[in-house]
N, C-alpha and C positions, 0 to 999 in steps of 0.2 A: 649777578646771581639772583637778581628780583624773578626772575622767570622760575626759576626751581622753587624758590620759596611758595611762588604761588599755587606752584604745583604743589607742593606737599600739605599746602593746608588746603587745596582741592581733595586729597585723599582722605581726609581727616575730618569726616563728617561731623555737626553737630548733637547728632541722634546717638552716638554711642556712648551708655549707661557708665556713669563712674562707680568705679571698684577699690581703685586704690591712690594713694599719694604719688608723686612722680616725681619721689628722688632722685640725685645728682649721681653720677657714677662716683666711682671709687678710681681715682688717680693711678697711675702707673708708678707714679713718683709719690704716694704715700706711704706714711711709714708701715701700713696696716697690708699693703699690698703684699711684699713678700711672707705673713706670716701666713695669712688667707692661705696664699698657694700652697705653703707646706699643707696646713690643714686637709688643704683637697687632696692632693698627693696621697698623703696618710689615708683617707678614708674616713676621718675626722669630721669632715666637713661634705654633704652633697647635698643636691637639689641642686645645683649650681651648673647652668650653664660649661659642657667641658670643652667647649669649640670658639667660643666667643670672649676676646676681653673689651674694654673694660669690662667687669663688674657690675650692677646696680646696688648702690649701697643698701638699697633696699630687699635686695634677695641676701646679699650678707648676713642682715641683720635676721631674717627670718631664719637661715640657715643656722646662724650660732643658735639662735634660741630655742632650733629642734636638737641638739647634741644633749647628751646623757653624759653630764660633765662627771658624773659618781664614779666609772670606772676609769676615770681618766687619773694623769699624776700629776701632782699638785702645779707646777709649772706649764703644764697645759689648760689648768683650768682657771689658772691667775691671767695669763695671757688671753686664754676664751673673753674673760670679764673687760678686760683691758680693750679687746675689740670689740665688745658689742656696746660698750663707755661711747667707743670712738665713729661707731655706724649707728648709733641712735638717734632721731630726729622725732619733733614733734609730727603727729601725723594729723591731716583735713584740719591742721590748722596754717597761716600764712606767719613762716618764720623766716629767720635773717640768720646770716651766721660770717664771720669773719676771721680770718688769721693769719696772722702775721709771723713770717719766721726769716730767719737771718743765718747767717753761717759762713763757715770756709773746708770748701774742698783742696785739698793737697794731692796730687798726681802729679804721676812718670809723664803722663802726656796728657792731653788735652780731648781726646776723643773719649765718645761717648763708651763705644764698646769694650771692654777690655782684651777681648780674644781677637780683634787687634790694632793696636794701636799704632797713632801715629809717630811721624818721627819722634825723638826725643825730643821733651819740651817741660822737661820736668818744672812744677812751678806751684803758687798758691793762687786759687781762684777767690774771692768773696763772693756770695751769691746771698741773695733774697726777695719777697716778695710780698704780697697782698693778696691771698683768695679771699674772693665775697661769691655767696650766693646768697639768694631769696626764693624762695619755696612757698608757692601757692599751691592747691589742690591740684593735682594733673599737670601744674608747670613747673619747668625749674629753670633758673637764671644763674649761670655759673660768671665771672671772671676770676683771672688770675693772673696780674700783670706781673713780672719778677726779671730782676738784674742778674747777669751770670756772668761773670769775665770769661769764663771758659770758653763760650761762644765765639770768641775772638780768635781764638788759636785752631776753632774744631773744625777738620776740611769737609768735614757733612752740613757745616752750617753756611751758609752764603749769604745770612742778611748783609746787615753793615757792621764793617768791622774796624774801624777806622777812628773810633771814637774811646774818652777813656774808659767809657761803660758800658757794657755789651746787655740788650734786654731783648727781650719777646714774651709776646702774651704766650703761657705754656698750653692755656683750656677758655675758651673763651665761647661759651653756646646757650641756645634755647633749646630746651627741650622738653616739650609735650607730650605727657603720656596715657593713654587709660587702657583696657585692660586686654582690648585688641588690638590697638594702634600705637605707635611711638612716632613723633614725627620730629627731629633733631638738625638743626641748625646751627653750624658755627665748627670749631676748631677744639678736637682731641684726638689723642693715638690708637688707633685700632687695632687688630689683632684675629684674624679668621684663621683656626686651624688649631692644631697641636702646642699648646702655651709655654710647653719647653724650648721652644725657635721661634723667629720668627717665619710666619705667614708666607706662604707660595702666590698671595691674590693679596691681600691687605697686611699692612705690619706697619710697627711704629720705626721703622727703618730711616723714612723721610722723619723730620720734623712737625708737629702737628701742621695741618691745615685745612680751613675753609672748606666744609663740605654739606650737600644737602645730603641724611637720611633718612628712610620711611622702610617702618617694620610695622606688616598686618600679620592678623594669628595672634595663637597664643605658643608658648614654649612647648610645646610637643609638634606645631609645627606652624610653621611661617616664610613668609618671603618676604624678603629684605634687599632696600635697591641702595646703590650710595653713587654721588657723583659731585662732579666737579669738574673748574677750569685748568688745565695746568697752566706750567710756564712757558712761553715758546721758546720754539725750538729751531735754526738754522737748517734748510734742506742741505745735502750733501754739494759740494761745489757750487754754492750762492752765497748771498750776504742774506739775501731772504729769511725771514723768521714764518712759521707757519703756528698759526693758534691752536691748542690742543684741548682737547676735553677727554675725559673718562666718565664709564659709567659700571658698575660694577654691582649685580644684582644676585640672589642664592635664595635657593628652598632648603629649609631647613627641617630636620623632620627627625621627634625622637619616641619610635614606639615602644618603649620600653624605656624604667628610669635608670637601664644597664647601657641602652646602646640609644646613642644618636649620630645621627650622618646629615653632610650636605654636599648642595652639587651648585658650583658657583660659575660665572662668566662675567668676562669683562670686558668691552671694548674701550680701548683708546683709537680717537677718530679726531683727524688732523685736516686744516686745510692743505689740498695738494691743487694741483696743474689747475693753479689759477683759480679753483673752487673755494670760493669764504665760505665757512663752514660756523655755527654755532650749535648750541644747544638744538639737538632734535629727538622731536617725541618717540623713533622708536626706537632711541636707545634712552628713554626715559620712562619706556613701560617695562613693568617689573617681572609681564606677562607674558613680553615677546622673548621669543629665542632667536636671537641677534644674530643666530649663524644663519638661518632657515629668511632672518628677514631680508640680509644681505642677496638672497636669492631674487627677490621681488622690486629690484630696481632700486634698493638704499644704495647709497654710496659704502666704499666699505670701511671698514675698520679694521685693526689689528686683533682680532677676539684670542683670549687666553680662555683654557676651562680649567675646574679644578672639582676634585670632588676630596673631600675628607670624611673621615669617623673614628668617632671613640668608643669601645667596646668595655665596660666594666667586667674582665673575665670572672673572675672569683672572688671576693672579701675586698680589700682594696688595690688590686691588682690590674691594673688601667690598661688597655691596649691601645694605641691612638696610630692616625697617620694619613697621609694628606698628598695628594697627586696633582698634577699641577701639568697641561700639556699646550703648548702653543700651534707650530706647524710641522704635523707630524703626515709626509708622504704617502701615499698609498699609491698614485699613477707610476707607472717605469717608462712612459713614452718616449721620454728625452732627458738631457741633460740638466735641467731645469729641475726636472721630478726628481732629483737627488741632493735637494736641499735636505742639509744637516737636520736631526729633528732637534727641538727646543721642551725639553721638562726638565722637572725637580719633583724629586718626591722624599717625604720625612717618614719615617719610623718611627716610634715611641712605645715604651716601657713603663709604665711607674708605677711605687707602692708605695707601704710603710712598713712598719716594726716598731714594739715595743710601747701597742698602744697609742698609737699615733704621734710618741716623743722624737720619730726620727722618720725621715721619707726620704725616696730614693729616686732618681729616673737616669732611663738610656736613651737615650738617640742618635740615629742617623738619618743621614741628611744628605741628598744631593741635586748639584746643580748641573744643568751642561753647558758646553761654549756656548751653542748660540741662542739660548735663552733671553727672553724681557728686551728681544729686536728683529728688526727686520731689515732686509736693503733700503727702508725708508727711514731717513734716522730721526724726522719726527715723529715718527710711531716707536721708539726708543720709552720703554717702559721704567719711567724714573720721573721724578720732581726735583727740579733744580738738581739737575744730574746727581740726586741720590735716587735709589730705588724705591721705590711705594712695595715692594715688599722683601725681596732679598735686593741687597746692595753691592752684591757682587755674584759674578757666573763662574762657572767652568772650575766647580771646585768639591767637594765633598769633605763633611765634618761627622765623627764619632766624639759624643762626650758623653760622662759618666759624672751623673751629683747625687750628694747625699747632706741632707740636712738636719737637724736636731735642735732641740727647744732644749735646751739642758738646765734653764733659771728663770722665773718668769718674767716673761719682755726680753728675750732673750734669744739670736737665732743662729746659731751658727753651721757653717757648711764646707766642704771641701768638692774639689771638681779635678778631673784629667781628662783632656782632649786632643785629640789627632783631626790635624787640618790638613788637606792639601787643595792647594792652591794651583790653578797651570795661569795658562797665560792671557785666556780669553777675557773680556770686559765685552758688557752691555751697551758702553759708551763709544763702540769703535764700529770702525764700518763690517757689514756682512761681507762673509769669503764672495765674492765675484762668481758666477754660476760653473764658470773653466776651470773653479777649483771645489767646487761641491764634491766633484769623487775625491777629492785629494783632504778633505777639511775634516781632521781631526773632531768628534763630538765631545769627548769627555777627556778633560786633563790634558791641555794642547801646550807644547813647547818645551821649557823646562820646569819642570815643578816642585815648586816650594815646599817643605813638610813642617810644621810647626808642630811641636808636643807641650802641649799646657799643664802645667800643674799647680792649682790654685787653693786657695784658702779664702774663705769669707764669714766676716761678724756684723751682724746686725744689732743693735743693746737699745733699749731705754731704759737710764740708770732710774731715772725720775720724769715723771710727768711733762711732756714740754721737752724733753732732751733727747738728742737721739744722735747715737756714736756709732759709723760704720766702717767697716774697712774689707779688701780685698785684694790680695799680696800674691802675687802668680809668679810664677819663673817659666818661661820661652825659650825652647830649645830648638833655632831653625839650621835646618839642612836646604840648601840650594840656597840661601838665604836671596833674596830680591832679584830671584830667578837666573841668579850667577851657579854657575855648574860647578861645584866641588865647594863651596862659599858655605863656610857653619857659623853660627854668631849665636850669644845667647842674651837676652836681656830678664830683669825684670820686671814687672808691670803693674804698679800698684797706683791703689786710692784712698784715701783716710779722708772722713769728713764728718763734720762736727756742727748739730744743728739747732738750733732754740727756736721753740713755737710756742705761740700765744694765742687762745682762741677764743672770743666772745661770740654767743650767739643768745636768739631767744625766740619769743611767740611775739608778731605784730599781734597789738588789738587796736582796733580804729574805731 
């Protein structure tokens, strides 16, 4: 990846005027995250990026401390304090900050997701870790190495499992920022799109990993490129492995602090017919339109497009939603022109009530069969055969949540969802061209129906402690795509966590 690197600090001139400090994002996996979202949801909380996670803890922190906590009720303004405690850093000074936390999660199975998990494996994990950063003016230095036995048993995860202690770096980057540029190196979870689902182009679907990003502009509007190497990947009837790369760039643009929208693209571009293939510059300009370059003698690639936006319609009444389209026909000349088309597209709803004490959101969601592939199966849009942004095709989900702060540090939430599931996988060969009129788009075979109905608590009784849980019941029809086959399970998590945080101001 020395090549990307160099490119991104070629982007990243010396001449641009410093504005502000260049904190660390806010974790996916921190306790502060789910309360954040409520807050935005509610209306509680803007200025915030509505397309984009992670976070900057940095725009957090300015966000809490434009809120008008007077009208608010006491358990939301205990909690406001409690998050801006937890997003506060020294600023234009060089600090350190470290911590330490320990724990055990208890679960039905092993998988990350709840809505749906894997076989039964019900069990007790131990997990823990070390996050360190250090924060100079415009730079930030994140690690966070951490043990997780779960990892052993989750079929999303592929490192090595083999061992008595399962670990991986969760966040591990450089990132450089001033107040046109960001230029980010290393390993965290992403998120482009509607923050109720994951992501039609980016999602933390995969496991973090290794990637160069560069963001110019400012938040009203910018373009944003990200890449990386994947894994390789076996051609269809070889032993052959062929080298993959992605490159995945978007204009961002929000004229209004009610409505913003983007329009994303992404090629995965694979060695094929004997071509070695590496890192090439025009799918590393942020400028070119990779579909128009492919015209001009590039080799080609797989390109996905997506466009999303979030509309603030009235008080805090969110409209969001996010389109997603790979190869969609337009010629009829032959049999060939009747490849199945490949999108996904989300819906979204959200508000709040009662003062921001309770937030709400709907969504839908869908996928089709031949989505995130192609007849080429290293162009197969996944890492380490999970998906880099939905992890499964050929399916459609409706879910309904609603959240509430009812004590402060306190978050609790209920959910009910309808899943259907067919038959199609990402990870399997494309229909043969003799069955394009015959191939099923949406909901192929026999299909699965899952109805969820969930419960979830989030607490910190005390400083440092933090007690979660989320207890669903599964109700499937077709179950494992057997025709007349019902079964029901339940699906739960309980986990119990202690942190310790030292930080301060280097002076030298």
């Amino acid at each position: 990846m020395r090549t990307l690197a160099l490119l991104g600090l070629a982007v990243c001139p010396a001449i641009l005027i410093a504005q502000t400090p260049s904190p660390r994002f806010l974790s996916r996996d921190s306790w502060a995250t789910p309360f954040v979202e409520h807050l935005v949801r509610s209306g509680v909380l803007g200025g915030l990026d509505p397309l984009t996670r992670p976070f900057k803890r940095h725009d957090v922190a300015q966000a809490l401390a434009a809120v008008d906590t007077i009208a608010l009720a006491a358990p939301l303004r205990t909690t406001i304090r409690a998050l801006a405690f937890e997003v506060a850093e020294p600023a234009d000074t060089i600090s350190w900050s470290l911590e330490a936390h320990a724990g055990m999660l208890a679960g039905s199975d092993a998988r990350r997701w709840a809505l749906r998990p894997s076989a039964d494996s019900a069990g007790f994990y131990p997990e823990g870790g070390l996050a360190g950063a250090v924060e100079f003016p415009h730079v930030t230095l994140v690690t966070h190495p951490l043990i997780n036995n779960r990892l052993r048993y989750d079929p999303d995860y592929t490192g090595k499992k083999d061992r008595i202690i399962a670990g991986r770096n969760d966040e591990a980057y450089l990132h450089a920022s001033w107040r046109y540029a960001d230029v980010f190196f290393g390993s965290m979870d992403r998120n482009w799109g509607p923050p109720e689902v994951e992501g039609l182009l980016l999602s933390p679907s995969p496991y973090s990993y290794d990637h160069l990003m560069v963001r110019l502009g400012a938040r009203r509007f910018r373009i944003e490129l990200l890449a990386t190497q994947l894994d390789e990947v076996p051609f269809w009837d070889s032993s052959e492995r062929a080298k993959r790369y992605l490159s995945v760039h978007r204009v961002s643009v929000a004229p209004s602090p009610r409505l913003s929208f983007a329009l994303s693209e992404a090629a995965l571009y694979a060695t094929s017919g004997g071509v070695t293939r590496s890192f090439e510059p025009w799918y590393l300009n942020p400028l070119n339109l990779w579909l128009l370059a492919q015209t001009d003698g590039v080799l080609t690639a797989n390109a996905l497009l997506a466009g999303e936006f979030s509309w603030l319609v009235r008080g805090n009444l969110r409209l969001a939603g996010q389109l997603y389209v790979d190869d969609i026909q337009i010629d009829r000349k032959s049999q060939a022109d009747r490849e199945p088309p490949g999108y996904g597209y989300t819906l979204s709803l959200t508000g709040g009530a009662a003062r921001g004490v309770v937030s709400w959101s709907g969504l839908y969601t869908r996928v089709t069969n031949t989505a995130y592939r192609t007849p080429a199966n290293e162009e197969q849009y996944t890492l380490r055969s999970v998906g880099l942004a939905r992890n499964f095709a050929d399916y459609d989900q409706l879910t309904l949540r609603a959240t509430a702060v009812p004590r402060p540090r306190a978050l609790v939430g209920v959910e009910a969802t309808l899943l259907r599931q067919g038959e199609g996988d990402m990870r399997t060969r494309f229909p043969p061209v003799s069955a394009y009129a015959d191939s099923l788009t949406f909901l192929t075979g026999v299909v699965e129906r899952t109805v969820r109905v969930a419960a979830q608590g989030d607490w910190l009784p005390w400083d440092g402690v933090r007690l979660s849980v989320d207890v669903g019941r599964h109700f499937l029809d077709n179950a494992g795509h057997v025709s007349g086959a019902s079964a029901g399970r339940w699906v739960w998590r309980l986990q119990a966590e202690v942190r310790r945080h030292w930080g301060g101001a280097l002076r030298w």
